[in-house]
N, C-alpha and C positions, 0 to 999 in steps of 0.2 A: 574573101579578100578581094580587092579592087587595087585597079592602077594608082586611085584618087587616092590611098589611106595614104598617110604619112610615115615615114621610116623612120622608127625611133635609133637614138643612138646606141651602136653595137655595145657598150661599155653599159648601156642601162640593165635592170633589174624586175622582175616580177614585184608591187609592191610590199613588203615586207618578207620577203625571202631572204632579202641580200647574195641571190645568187645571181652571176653573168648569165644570159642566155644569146644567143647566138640569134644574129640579127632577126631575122625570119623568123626563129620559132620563139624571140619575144611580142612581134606586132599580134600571131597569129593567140601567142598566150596571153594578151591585152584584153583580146578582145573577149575572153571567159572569165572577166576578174568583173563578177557580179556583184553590188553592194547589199542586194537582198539575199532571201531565200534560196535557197538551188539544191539543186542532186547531184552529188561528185558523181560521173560517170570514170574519171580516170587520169594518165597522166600522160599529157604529149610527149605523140617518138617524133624525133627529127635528126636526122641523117646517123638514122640506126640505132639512137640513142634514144631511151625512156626519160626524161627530164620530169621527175616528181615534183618539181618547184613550179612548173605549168601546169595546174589543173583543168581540166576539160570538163564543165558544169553545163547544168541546165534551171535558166530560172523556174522556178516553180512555179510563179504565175503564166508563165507561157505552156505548162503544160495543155492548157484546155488550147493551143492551138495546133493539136493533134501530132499526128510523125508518123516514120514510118520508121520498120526493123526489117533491115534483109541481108541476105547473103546465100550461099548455096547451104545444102547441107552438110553438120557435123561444123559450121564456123563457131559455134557460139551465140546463133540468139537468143535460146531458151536460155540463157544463165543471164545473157543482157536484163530480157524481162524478167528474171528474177532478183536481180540488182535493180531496177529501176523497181518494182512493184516494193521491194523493202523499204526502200528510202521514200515512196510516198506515204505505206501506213506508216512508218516512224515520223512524219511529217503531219498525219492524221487525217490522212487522202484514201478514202476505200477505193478498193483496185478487181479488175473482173479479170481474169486468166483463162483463157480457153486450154486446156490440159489435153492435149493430143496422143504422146506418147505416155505418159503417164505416172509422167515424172516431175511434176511441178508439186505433186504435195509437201514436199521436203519444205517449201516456207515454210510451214508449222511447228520444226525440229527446229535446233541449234545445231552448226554444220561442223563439220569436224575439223579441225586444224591439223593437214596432212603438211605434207614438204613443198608439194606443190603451191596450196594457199598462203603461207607461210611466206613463200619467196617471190608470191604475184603483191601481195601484202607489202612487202619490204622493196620494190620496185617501183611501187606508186606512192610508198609512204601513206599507206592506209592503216589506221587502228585497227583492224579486226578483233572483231570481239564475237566469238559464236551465239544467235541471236535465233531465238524462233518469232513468229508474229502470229495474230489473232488470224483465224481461217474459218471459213465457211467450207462445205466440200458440195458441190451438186453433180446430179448426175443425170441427163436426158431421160426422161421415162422411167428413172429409178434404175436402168441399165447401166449395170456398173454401180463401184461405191460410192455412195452420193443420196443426200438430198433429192425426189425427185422434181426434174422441171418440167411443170407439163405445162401448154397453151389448149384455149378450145379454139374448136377451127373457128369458129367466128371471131378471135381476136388474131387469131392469125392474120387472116386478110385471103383474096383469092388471088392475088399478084404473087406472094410468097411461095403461094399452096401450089400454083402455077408452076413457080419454076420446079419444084420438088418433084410435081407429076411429068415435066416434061414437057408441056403443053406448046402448042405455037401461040402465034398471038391470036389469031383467030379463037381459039381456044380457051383461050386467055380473058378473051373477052366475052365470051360466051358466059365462062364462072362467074365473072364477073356479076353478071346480070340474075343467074343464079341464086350469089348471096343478097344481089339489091332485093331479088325475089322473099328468100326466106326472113330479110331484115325486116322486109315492108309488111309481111304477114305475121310477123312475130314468135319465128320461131327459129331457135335458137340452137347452133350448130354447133353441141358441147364435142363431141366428138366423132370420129372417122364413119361411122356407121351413121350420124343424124344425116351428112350433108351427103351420103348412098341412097338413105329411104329417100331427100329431097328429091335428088336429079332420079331416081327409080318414079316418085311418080309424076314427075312431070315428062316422063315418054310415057306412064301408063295411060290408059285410054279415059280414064278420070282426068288427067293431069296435064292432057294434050291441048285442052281450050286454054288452058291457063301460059300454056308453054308457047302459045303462038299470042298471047296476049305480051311476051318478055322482050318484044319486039327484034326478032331476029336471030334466036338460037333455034338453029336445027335440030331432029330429030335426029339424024345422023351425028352431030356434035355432042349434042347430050347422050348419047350412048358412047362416042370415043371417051369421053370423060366421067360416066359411068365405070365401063371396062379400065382408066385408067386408076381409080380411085379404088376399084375392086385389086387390080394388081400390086397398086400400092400397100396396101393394108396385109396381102399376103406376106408381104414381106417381115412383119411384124412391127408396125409402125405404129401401129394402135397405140401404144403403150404414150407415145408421146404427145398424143393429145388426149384431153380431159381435164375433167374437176379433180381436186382443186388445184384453179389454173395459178403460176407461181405469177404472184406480186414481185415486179421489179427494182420497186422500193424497197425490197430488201438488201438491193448489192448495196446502197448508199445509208451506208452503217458505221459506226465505230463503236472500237471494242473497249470497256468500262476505263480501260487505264488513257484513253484517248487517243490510239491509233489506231489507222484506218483497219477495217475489214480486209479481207482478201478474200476474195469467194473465189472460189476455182472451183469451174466444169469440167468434169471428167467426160474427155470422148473418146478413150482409147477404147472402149468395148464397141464404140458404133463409128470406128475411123473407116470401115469399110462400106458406108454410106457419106461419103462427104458432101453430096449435094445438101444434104440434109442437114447436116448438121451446122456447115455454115449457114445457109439460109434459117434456120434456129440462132443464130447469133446474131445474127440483121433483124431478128423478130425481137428479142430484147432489146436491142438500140432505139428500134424503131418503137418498143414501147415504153422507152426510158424517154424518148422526146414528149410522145402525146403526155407526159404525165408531169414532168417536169415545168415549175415558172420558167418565165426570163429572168436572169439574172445578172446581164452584162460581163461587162470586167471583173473577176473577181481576185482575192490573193492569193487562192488557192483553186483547182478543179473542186467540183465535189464530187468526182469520180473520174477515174481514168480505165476507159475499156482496151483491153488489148484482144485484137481481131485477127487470130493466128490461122495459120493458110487463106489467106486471104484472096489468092487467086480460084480458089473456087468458088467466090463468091460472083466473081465475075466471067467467069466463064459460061459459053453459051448464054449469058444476058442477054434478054430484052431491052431496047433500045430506053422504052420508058421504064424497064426495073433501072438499068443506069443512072437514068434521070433520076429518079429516086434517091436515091445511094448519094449521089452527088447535092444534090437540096439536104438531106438528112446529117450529111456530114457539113455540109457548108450554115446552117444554123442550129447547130445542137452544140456548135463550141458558145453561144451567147446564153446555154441551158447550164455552161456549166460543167460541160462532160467533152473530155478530151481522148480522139479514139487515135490509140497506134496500130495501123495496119501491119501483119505480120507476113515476109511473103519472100521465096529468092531471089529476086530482080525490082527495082522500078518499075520495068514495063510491063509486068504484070495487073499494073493500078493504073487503071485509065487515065489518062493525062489531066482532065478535070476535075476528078479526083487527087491526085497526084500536086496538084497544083496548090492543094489545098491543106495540105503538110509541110508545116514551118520546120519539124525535128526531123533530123537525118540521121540514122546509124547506121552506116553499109559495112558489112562485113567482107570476109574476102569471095570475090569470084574465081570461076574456072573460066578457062578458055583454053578446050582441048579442043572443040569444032569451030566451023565457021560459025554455026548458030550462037554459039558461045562466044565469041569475038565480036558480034555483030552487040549482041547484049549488052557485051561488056562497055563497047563505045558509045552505045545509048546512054547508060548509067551516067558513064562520064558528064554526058551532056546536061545532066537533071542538077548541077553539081556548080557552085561557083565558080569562081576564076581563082585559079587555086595557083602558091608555088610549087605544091606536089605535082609529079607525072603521076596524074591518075591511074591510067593505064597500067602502068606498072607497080604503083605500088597496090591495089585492087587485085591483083594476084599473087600480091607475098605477103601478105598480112597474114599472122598465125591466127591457130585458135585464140579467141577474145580480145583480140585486135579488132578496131574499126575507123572507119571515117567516121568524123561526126560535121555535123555544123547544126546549129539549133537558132532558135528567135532570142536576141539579146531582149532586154528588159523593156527595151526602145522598139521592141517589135523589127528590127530589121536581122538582116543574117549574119551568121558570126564568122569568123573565118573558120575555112576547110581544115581542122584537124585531125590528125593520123593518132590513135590514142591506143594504147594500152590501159585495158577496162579494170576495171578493181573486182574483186572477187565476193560473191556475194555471202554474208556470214547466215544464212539459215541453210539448212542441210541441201546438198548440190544432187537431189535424186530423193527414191521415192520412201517415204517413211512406209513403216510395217503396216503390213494388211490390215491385224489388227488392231492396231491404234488406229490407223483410218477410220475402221467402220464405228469402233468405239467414240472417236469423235462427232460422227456423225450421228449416233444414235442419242448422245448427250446433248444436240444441238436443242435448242428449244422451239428452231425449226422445222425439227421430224415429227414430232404429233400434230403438224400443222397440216403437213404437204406426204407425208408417209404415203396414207392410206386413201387408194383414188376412189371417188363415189360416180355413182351411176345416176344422175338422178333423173326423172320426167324431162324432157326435150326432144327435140322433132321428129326421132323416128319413134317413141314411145305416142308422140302426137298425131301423125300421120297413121299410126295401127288404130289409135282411137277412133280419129277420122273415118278410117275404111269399117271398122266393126259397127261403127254408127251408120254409116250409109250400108252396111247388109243388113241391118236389122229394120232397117225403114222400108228396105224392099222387100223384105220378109214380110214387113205386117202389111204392107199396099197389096203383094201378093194374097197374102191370107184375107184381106179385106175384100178385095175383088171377087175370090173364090165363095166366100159366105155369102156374097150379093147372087152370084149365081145360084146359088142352092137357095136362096128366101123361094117361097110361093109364092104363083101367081096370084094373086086375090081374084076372085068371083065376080063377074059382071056385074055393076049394080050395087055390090055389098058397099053400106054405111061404112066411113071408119071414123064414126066425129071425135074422137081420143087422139087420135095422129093426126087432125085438120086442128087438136085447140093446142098441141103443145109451138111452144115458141120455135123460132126460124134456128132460132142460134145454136139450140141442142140436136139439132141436125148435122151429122158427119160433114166436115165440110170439104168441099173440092180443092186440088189444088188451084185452081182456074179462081175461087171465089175470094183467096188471098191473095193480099197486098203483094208487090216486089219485097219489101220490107219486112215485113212477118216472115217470110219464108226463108230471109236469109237469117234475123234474126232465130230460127229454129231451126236453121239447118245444123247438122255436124261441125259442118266446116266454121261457121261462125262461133258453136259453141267449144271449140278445140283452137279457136282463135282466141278466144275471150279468158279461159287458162291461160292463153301465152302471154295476153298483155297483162295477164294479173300477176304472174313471174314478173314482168319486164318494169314494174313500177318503180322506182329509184333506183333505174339504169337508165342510160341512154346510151347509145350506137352512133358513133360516127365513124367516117373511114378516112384515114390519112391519106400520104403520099403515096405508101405501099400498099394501101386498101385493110390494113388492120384494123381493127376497132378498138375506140377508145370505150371506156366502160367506167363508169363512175363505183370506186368500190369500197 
């Protein structure tokens, strides 16, 4: 809301309610009275009062101009994005849920109609009706109940893999040069163990010509990133890379009756790796771009990603992983795909980022320390020119209360409203183990991605390699050894049988062949010539985040 808006008169009405609303909270309920599409989020409070006759919507076309969800903990955002992920599949908008604690499968159930829902129901004047929706279930590496999601590190990228191992930028750029390495030789780094043998032999003493040919990665850096990729993998990370690597094209689905998907990642078995597992969620986005047309304005998202803890994705960033982040999100809403960032504060979301988020749901804050007051007036500031006391009311908001203000239809912002959220009608927590895993094992997805395979790739390529070059030095050795054991011939002795056979059938030197021949017979060439016969109707290119695009 602005100084500019106009003040409608106190005696006016929301249209077609016929009820009075009270000066203020009709201009601000004006401006949610959308003639399309929309997703009730709820019903404005205004001065302590729930007024059901003010709905607080979001157009559905604006959803692909992404948002953000925050509040401290225990406010209510897991049930937000559970109310908002229903109304876009019932809308026929497939929806991605990152499942942290492990309690978001409940979409899939009908929720149960307590006393509680019943009277949040009967507050905003919502129909409830207990309601399950079509699910997908995944789950990182098969860890946990789920679909597994695996990536190979070569679609990963080494900016991602980076940040996971830790790496500095110096570091950073060294992998870099690594994967441009193994891209350009053709050999292809399905999982945790190819891109170990890579960096293993390019400090071996085979490997060292090659290593000082990558223009600038050290011998000492290629070992810190050795040992970091060895430590890594102890940890038991293996699992979430390999074949077969999960197609992204799958979260943008609908289910036969024509509502959206819901795919939901289960991370609560791997919440105690969180670098990981966000940076695993920026690896999906970021392979939902490379794969995605342009598709401009549309009516609808064809997918809306929800990016839950999202301040760890930003933490400890690189300067250019930022950049990234920021480009990725600032044109993947013209793809189509609308991301809501999930996180406790705004200032958790880089300001460039942050900028770039038309929907706002802020839930309530604390302010027991300075740090917390300090936060809290930041917030404020991300926030229009509101007649609410921010301030204050941003720490009395109950559970599933929020601010909202969103993109009206016209693209501009809506007024700042105070809302009581409507309750979502599929199950509020986690449906039984066993129907979980039952669903999952029904999906037509698990004979797809179940069962991981191993197959020929770089370190199987690079043992070929070495076994090839000891057996060449085995027969040069054994060759050389037979020449010293032949006899000397007899002074004199005729040998006209060995002066009339041809030049050609004479053992030849290395000295007597071509550059050419020799590499064409070398190991190395013929352990290259396998990879680019794999690599035939693919292609490798690397984005923003250094991921590879892969034609599949």
């Amino acid at each position: 809301m602005t100084d500019r808006e106009t003040v409608p008169s106190p005696s006016a009405s929301v249209p077609g309610s016929g009820q009075a609303l009270p000066e203020e909270a009709l201009r601000i309920a004006s401006g949610y009275a959308f003639a399309g599409p929309a997703l009730d989020l709820g019903a404005l409070l205004w001065d302590g009062r729930c007024l059901p006759d003010a709905q607080v919507r979001i157009p559905l076309p604006m959803l692909n101009r992404h948002g953000l969800v925050a509040g401290a903990t225990g406010t209510g955002k897991t049930k937000t994005l559970q109310l908002i992920a229903e109304q876009l599949s019932a809308q026929g908008v497939p929806v991605f849920l990152a499942d942290i604690k492990g309690d978001v499968s409940g979409i899939a159930a009908p929720g149960e109609a307590g006393d509680t829902v019943r009277s949040r129901a009967a507050e905003v004047r919502q129909e409830w009706a207990a309601t399950g929706f079509p699910a997908e279930f995944y789950a990182l590496g098969g860890i946990g109940h789920g679909i597994p999601v695996r990536a190979t590190v070569t679609s990963f990228g080494p900016v991602l893999l980076s940040k996971v191992l830790g790496l500095n930028p110096t570091q950073e750029q060294s992998l870099q040069l690594v994967f441009h390495y193994a891209d350009a030789k053709g050999l292809e780094l399905v999982d945790l163990k190819d891109l170990r043998a890579v960096v293993a032999f390019l400090t071996s003493d085979e490997g060292r010509a090659e290593l000082r040919g990558l223009g600038g990665v050290s011998t000492a850096t290629a070992g810190v990133i050795l040992r970091s990729l060895t430590a890594f993998e102890a940890q038991g990370t293996g699992a979430f890379f390999g074949e077969p690597e999960f197609d992204t094209a799958e979260l943008i689905r609908t289910a036969d009756d024509g509502r959206g998907m819901v795919s939901v990642l289960e991370l609560a078995a791997v919440q105690d790796r969180p670098q990981l597992f966000s940076t695993f969620l920026m690896w999906l986005l970021a392979d939902l771009f490379h794969d995605l047309p342009e598709v401009g304005d549309v009516e609808k998202p064809k997918l809306v990603f929800f990016f839950d803890e999202a301040h760890l994705l930003f933490e400890d960033a690189s300067e250019a992983f930022l950049d990234s982040i920021t480009r990725t999100v600032r044109l993947i809403r013209s793809k189509g795909v609308g991301v809501f960032f999930v996180t406790q504060t705004p200032k958790d979301v880089p300001a460039d980022v942050l900028g770039q988020l038309g929907n706002r749901v802020q839930h309530a804050l604390r302010a027991f320390t300075p740090d917390d007051q300090k936060a809290l007036r930041a917030t404020v500031r991300t926030f229009p020119r509101s007649a609410y006391d921010l301030e204050e009311l941003l720490t009395g908001l109950g559970t599933g209360e929020a601010v909202v203000t969103v993109l009206s239809e016209k693209g501009a912002p809506t007024p700042v409203a105070a809302t009581r959220l409507r309750a979502p009608e599929s199950l509020m927590g986690p449906i039984d183990p066993a129907a979980l895993d039952g669903a999952v094992r029904s999906s037509p997805l698990h004979g797809r991605y179940a069962q991981a395979v191993d197959r020929e790739s770089a370190h199987e390529r690079l043992a070929a390699e070495k076994e090839t070059r000891s057996e060449e030095k085995r027969a040069e050795e054994e060759k050389r050894a037979s020449e010293k054991k032949r006899p000397t011939d007899a002074p004199g002795e005729q040998q006209p049988r060995q002066r009339r056979e041809p030049r050609t059938r004479e053992p030849r030197d290395d000295r007597d062949v071509s550059v050419v021949e020799q590499v064409v017979g070398s190991g190395v060439f013929r352990s290259l010539a396998r990879s680019v016969g794999t690599q035939l109707g693919r292609e490798i290119t690397r984005s923003l985040f250094g991921t590879a695009r892969r034609r599949r």
